[in-house]
C-alpha positions in Angstrom: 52.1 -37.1 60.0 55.2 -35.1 61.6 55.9 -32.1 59.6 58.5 -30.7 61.9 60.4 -34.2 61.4 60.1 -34.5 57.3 61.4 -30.5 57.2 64.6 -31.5 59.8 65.2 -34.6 58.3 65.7 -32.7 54.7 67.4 -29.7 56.4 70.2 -32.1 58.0 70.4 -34.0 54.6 70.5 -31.4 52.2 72.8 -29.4 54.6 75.6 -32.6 54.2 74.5 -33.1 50.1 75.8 -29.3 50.1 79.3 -29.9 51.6 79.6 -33.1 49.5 78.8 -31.9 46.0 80.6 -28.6 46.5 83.9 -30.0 47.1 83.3 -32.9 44.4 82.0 -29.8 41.5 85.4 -27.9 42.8 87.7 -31.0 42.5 85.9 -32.1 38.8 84.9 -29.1 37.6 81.8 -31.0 36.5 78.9 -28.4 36.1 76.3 -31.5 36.8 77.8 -32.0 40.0 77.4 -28.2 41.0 74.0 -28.0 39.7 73.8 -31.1 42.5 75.2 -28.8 44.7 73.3 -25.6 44.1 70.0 -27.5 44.5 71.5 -29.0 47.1 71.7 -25.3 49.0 68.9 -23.6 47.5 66.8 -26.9 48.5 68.7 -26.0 52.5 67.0 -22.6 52.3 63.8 -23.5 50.9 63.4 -26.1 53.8 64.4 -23.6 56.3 61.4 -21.1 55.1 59.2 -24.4 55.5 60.3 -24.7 59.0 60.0 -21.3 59.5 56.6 -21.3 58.0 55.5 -23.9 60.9 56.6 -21.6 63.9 55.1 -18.4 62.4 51.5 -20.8 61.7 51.3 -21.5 65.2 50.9 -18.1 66.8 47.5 -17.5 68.3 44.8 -15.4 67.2 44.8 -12.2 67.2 42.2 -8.9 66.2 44.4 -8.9 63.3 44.1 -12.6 62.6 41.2 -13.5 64.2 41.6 -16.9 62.3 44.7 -17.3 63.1 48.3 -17.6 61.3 48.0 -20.7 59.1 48.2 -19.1 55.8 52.0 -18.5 56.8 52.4 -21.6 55.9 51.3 -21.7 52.1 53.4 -18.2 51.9 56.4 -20.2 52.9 55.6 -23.2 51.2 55.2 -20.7 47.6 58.5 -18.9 48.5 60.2 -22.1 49.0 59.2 -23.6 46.0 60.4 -20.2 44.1 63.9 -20.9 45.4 64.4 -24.9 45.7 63.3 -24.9 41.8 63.1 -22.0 40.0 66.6 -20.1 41.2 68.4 -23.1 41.3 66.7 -24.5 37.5 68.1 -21.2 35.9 71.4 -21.7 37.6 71.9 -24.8 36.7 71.2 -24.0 33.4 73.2 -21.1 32.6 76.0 -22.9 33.8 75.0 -25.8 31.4 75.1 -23.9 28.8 78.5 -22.5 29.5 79.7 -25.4 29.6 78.2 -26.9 26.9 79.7 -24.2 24.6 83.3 -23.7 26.3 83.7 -27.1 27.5 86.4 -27.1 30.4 88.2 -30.5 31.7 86.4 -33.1 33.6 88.8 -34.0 36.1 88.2 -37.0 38.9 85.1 -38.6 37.0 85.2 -41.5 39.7 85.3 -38.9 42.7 82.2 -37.3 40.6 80.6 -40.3 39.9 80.6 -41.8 43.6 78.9 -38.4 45.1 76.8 -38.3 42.4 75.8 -41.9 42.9 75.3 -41.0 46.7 73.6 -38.3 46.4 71.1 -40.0 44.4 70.9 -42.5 47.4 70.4 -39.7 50.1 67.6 -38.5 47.8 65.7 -41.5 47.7 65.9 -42.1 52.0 64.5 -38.8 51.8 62.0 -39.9 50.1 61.8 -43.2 52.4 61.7 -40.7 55.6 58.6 -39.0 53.9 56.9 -42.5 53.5 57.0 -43.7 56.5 56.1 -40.7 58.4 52.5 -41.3 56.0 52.7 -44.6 57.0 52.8 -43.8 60.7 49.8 -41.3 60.1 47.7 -44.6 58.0 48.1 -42.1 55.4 48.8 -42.9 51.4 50.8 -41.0 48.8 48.0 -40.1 46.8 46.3 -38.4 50.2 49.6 -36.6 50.5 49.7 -35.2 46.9 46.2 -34.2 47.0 46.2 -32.9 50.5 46.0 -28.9 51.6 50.0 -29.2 52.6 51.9 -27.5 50.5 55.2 -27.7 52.3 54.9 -31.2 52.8 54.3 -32.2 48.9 57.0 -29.5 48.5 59.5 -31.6 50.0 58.4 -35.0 48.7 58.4 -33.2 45.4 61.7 -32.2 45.9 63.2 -35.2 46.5 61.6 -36.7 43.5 62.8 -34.6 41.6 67.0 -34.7 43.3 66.8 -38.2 42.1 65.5 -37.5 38.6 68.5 -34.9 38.4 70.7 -36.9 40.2 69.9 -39.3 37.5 70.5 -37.0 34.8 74.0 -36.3 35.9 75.5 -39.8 36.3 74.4 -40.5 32.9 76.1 -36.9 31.9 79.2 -38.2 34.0 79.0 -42.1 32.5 79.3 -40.4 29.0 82.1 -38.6 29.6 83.8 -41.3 31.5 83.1 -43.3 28.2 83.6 -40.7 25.5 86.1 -38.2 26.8 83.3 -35.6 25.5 83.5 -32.7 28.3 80.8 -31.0 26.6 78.0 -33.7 27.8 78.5 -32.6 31.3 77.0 -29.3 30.1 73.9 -31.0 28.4 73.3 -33.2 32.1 73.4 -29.9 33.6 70.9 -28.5 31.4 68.7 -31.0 31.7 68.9 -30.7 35.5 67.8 -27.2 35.5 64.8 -28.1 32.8 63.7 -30.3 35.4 64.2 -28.1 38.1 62.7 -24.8 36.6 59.7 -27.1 34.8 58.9 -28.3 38.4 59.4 -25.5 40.1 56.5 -23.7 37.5 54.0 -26.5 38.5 54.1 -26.4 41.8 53.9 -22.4 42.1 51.0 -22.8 39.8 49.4 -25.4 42.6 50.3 -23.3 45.5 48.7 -20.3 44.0 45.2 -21.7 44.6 45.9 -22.0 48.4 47.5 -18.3 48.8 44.1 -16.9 47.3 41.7 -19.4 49.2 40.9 -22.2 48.1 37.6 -24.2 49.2 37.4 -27.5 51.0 37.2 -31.0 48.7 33.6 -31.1 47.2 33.5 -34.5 49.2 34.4 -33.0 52.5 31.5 -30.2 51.9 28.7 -33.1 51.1 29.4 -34.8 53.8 29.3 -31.8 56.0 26.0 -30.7 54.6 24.7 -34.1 55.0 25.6 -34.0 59.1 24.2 -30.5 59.4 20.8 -31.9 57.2 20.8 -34.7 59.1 20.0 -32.9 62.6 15.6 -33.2 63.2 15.5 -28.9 64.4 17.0 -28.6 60.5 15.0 -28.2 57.6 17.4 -27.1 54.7 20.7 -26.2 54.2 20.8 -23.5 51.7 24.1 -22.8 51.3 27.5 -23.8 52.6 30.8 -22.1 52.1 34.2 -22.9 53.0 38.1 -21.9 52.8 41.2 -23.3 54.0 43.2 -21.5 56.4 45.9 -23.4 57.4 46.6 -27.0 55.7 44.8 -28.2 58.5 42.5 -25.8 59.2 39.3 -24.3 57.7 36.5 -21.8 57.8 33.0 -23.2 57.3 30.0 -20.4 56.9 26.6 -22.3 56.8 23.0 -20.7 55.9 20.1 -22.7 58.0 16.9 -23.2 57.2 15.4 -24.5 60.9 12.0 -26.0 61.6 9.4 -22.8 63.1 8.4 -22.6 66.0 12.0 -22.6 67.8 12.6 -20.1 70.4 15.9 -18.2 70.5 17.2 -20.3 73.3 16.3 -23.5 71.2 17.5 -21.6 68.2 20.9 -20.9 70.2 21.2 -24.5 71.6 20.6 -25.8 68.1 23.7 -23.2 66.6 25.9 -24.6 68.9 25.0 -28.5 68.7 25.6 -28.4 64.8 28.9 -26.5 65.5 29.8 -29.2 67.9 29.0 -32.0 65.5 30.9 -30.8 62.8 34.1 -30.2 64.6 34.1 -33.7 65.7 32.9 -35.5 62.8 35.8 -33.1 60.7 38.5 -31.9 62.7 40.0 -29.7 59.9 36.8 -27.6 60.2 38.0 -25.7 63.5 36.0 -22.1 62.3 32.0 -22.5 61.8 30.0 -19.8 61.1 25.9 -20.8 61.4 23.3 -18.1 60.1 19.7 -18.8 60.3 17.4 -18.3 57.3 14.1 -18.2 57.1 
């Protein structure tokens, strides 16, 4: 999968949701279409730390890094999360609520409607983009949501969520058309920025994991520990450790048992093969640390 394409797919599309729901929420005054628009922009930033994330992850090591810069990526994805949800959520519902208790005119409903009913539409080929770039890597949803990529899920999550909201307002919007109640458009908004904030809590909660360190899938470490135990200079794997670095990216520390009567070149020779195995068997693991044990 293409990251760099998902992240300037979104940028270009929230960039003209932006323009569109702006001028609609100043010609309605509908606060549902504004809280489009401000997730709209704060959705435009959040994709822009993504992308900025990718360029910072792929600066070389350093004796400061000696691992390298991947973690930049799960800082950006945490920040972007904070803004695309949480900001715009409370937004969107403060200015619910304002309207909801001082309802103001809801003026060109049909103007409102259509970029409402679009935007919903852009939402969901942004959510199209996403799948088949996972369908070009022979990858499924359900890899994608409980893969190390936080920027990534970000973004699908983020479109899932613009149509929910989207949603949310051109029922708002249908029930004023219907009723002539201005106040509903404050209740759509508020709902909007419920969904928002709620989201926007789950996924910092998520992302947390991967700022701290978080360890590779238990499935990933058996069958790592099964290649090293497999090799015939091997007795016993006592221990292994791991922790992601980057989403694609890991640190793999390994205590070895190995069969006496090795010399160190043999003992050297043997460090290296089992290094060399498990980078190719599991390309995420690009850091492995081997320490003999007697």
């Amino acid at each position: 999968m293409r990251p760099q394409i998902v992240v300037g797919a979104t940028l270009l599309l929230n960039g003209s949701l932006f323009v569109v729901n702006l001028l609609a929420a100043v010609l309605s005054g509908s606060r549902a279409v504004l809280s489009q628009a401000i997730f709209t922009l704060t959705d435009l930033v959040g994709s822009a730390f993504l992308l900025y994330g990718l360029v910072l992850a792929n600066r070389p090591a350093d004796y400061d890094h000696p691992f390298g810069y991947g973690r930049e990526r799960f800082f950006w994805a945490f920040v972007s999360i904070v803004i695309s949800f949480s900001v715009a959520g409370l937004l969107a519902i403060v200015f619910g609520f304002e309207q909801l208790t001082h309802p103001d005119h809801i003026g060109y409903l049909d103007v409102a409607l259509a970029v409402v009913a679009g935007t919903l539409l852009a939402s969901a080929i942004g959510v199209g983009v996403t799948l088949r770039e996972l369908r070009r890597g022979r990858e499924t949803v359900w890899q994608l949501i409980e893969s190390a990529n936080p920027g990534l899920k970000s973004i699908f999550y983020q479109d899932l969520i613009a149509i929910l909201g989207a949603a949310a307002a051109l029922v708002g919007l249908a029930v004023v058309d219907r009723t002539g109640h201005d106040a509903v458009d404050g209740l759509a908004a508020i709902v909007e920025g419920l969904i928002l904030f709620l989201a926007g809590i789950v996924l910092s909660a998520e992302s947390r994991e991967y700022l701290i360190g978080r360890a590779l899938a238990p499935s990933t470490v058996r069958g790592l520990w099964a290649e090293i135990q497999r090799d015939p200079r091997v007795v016993q794997v006592r221990r292994a450790e791991s922790m992601l670095i980057g989403p694609d990216d890991a640190l793999l520390a390994v205590r070895v048992n190995f069969r006496d009567g090795l010399t160190t070149d043999q003992m050297e020779q043997a460090i290296d093969d089992l290094a060399a195995a498990v980078k190719r068997g599991y390309p995420v693991v690009r850091h492995v640390v081997i320490e003999p044990e007697s």
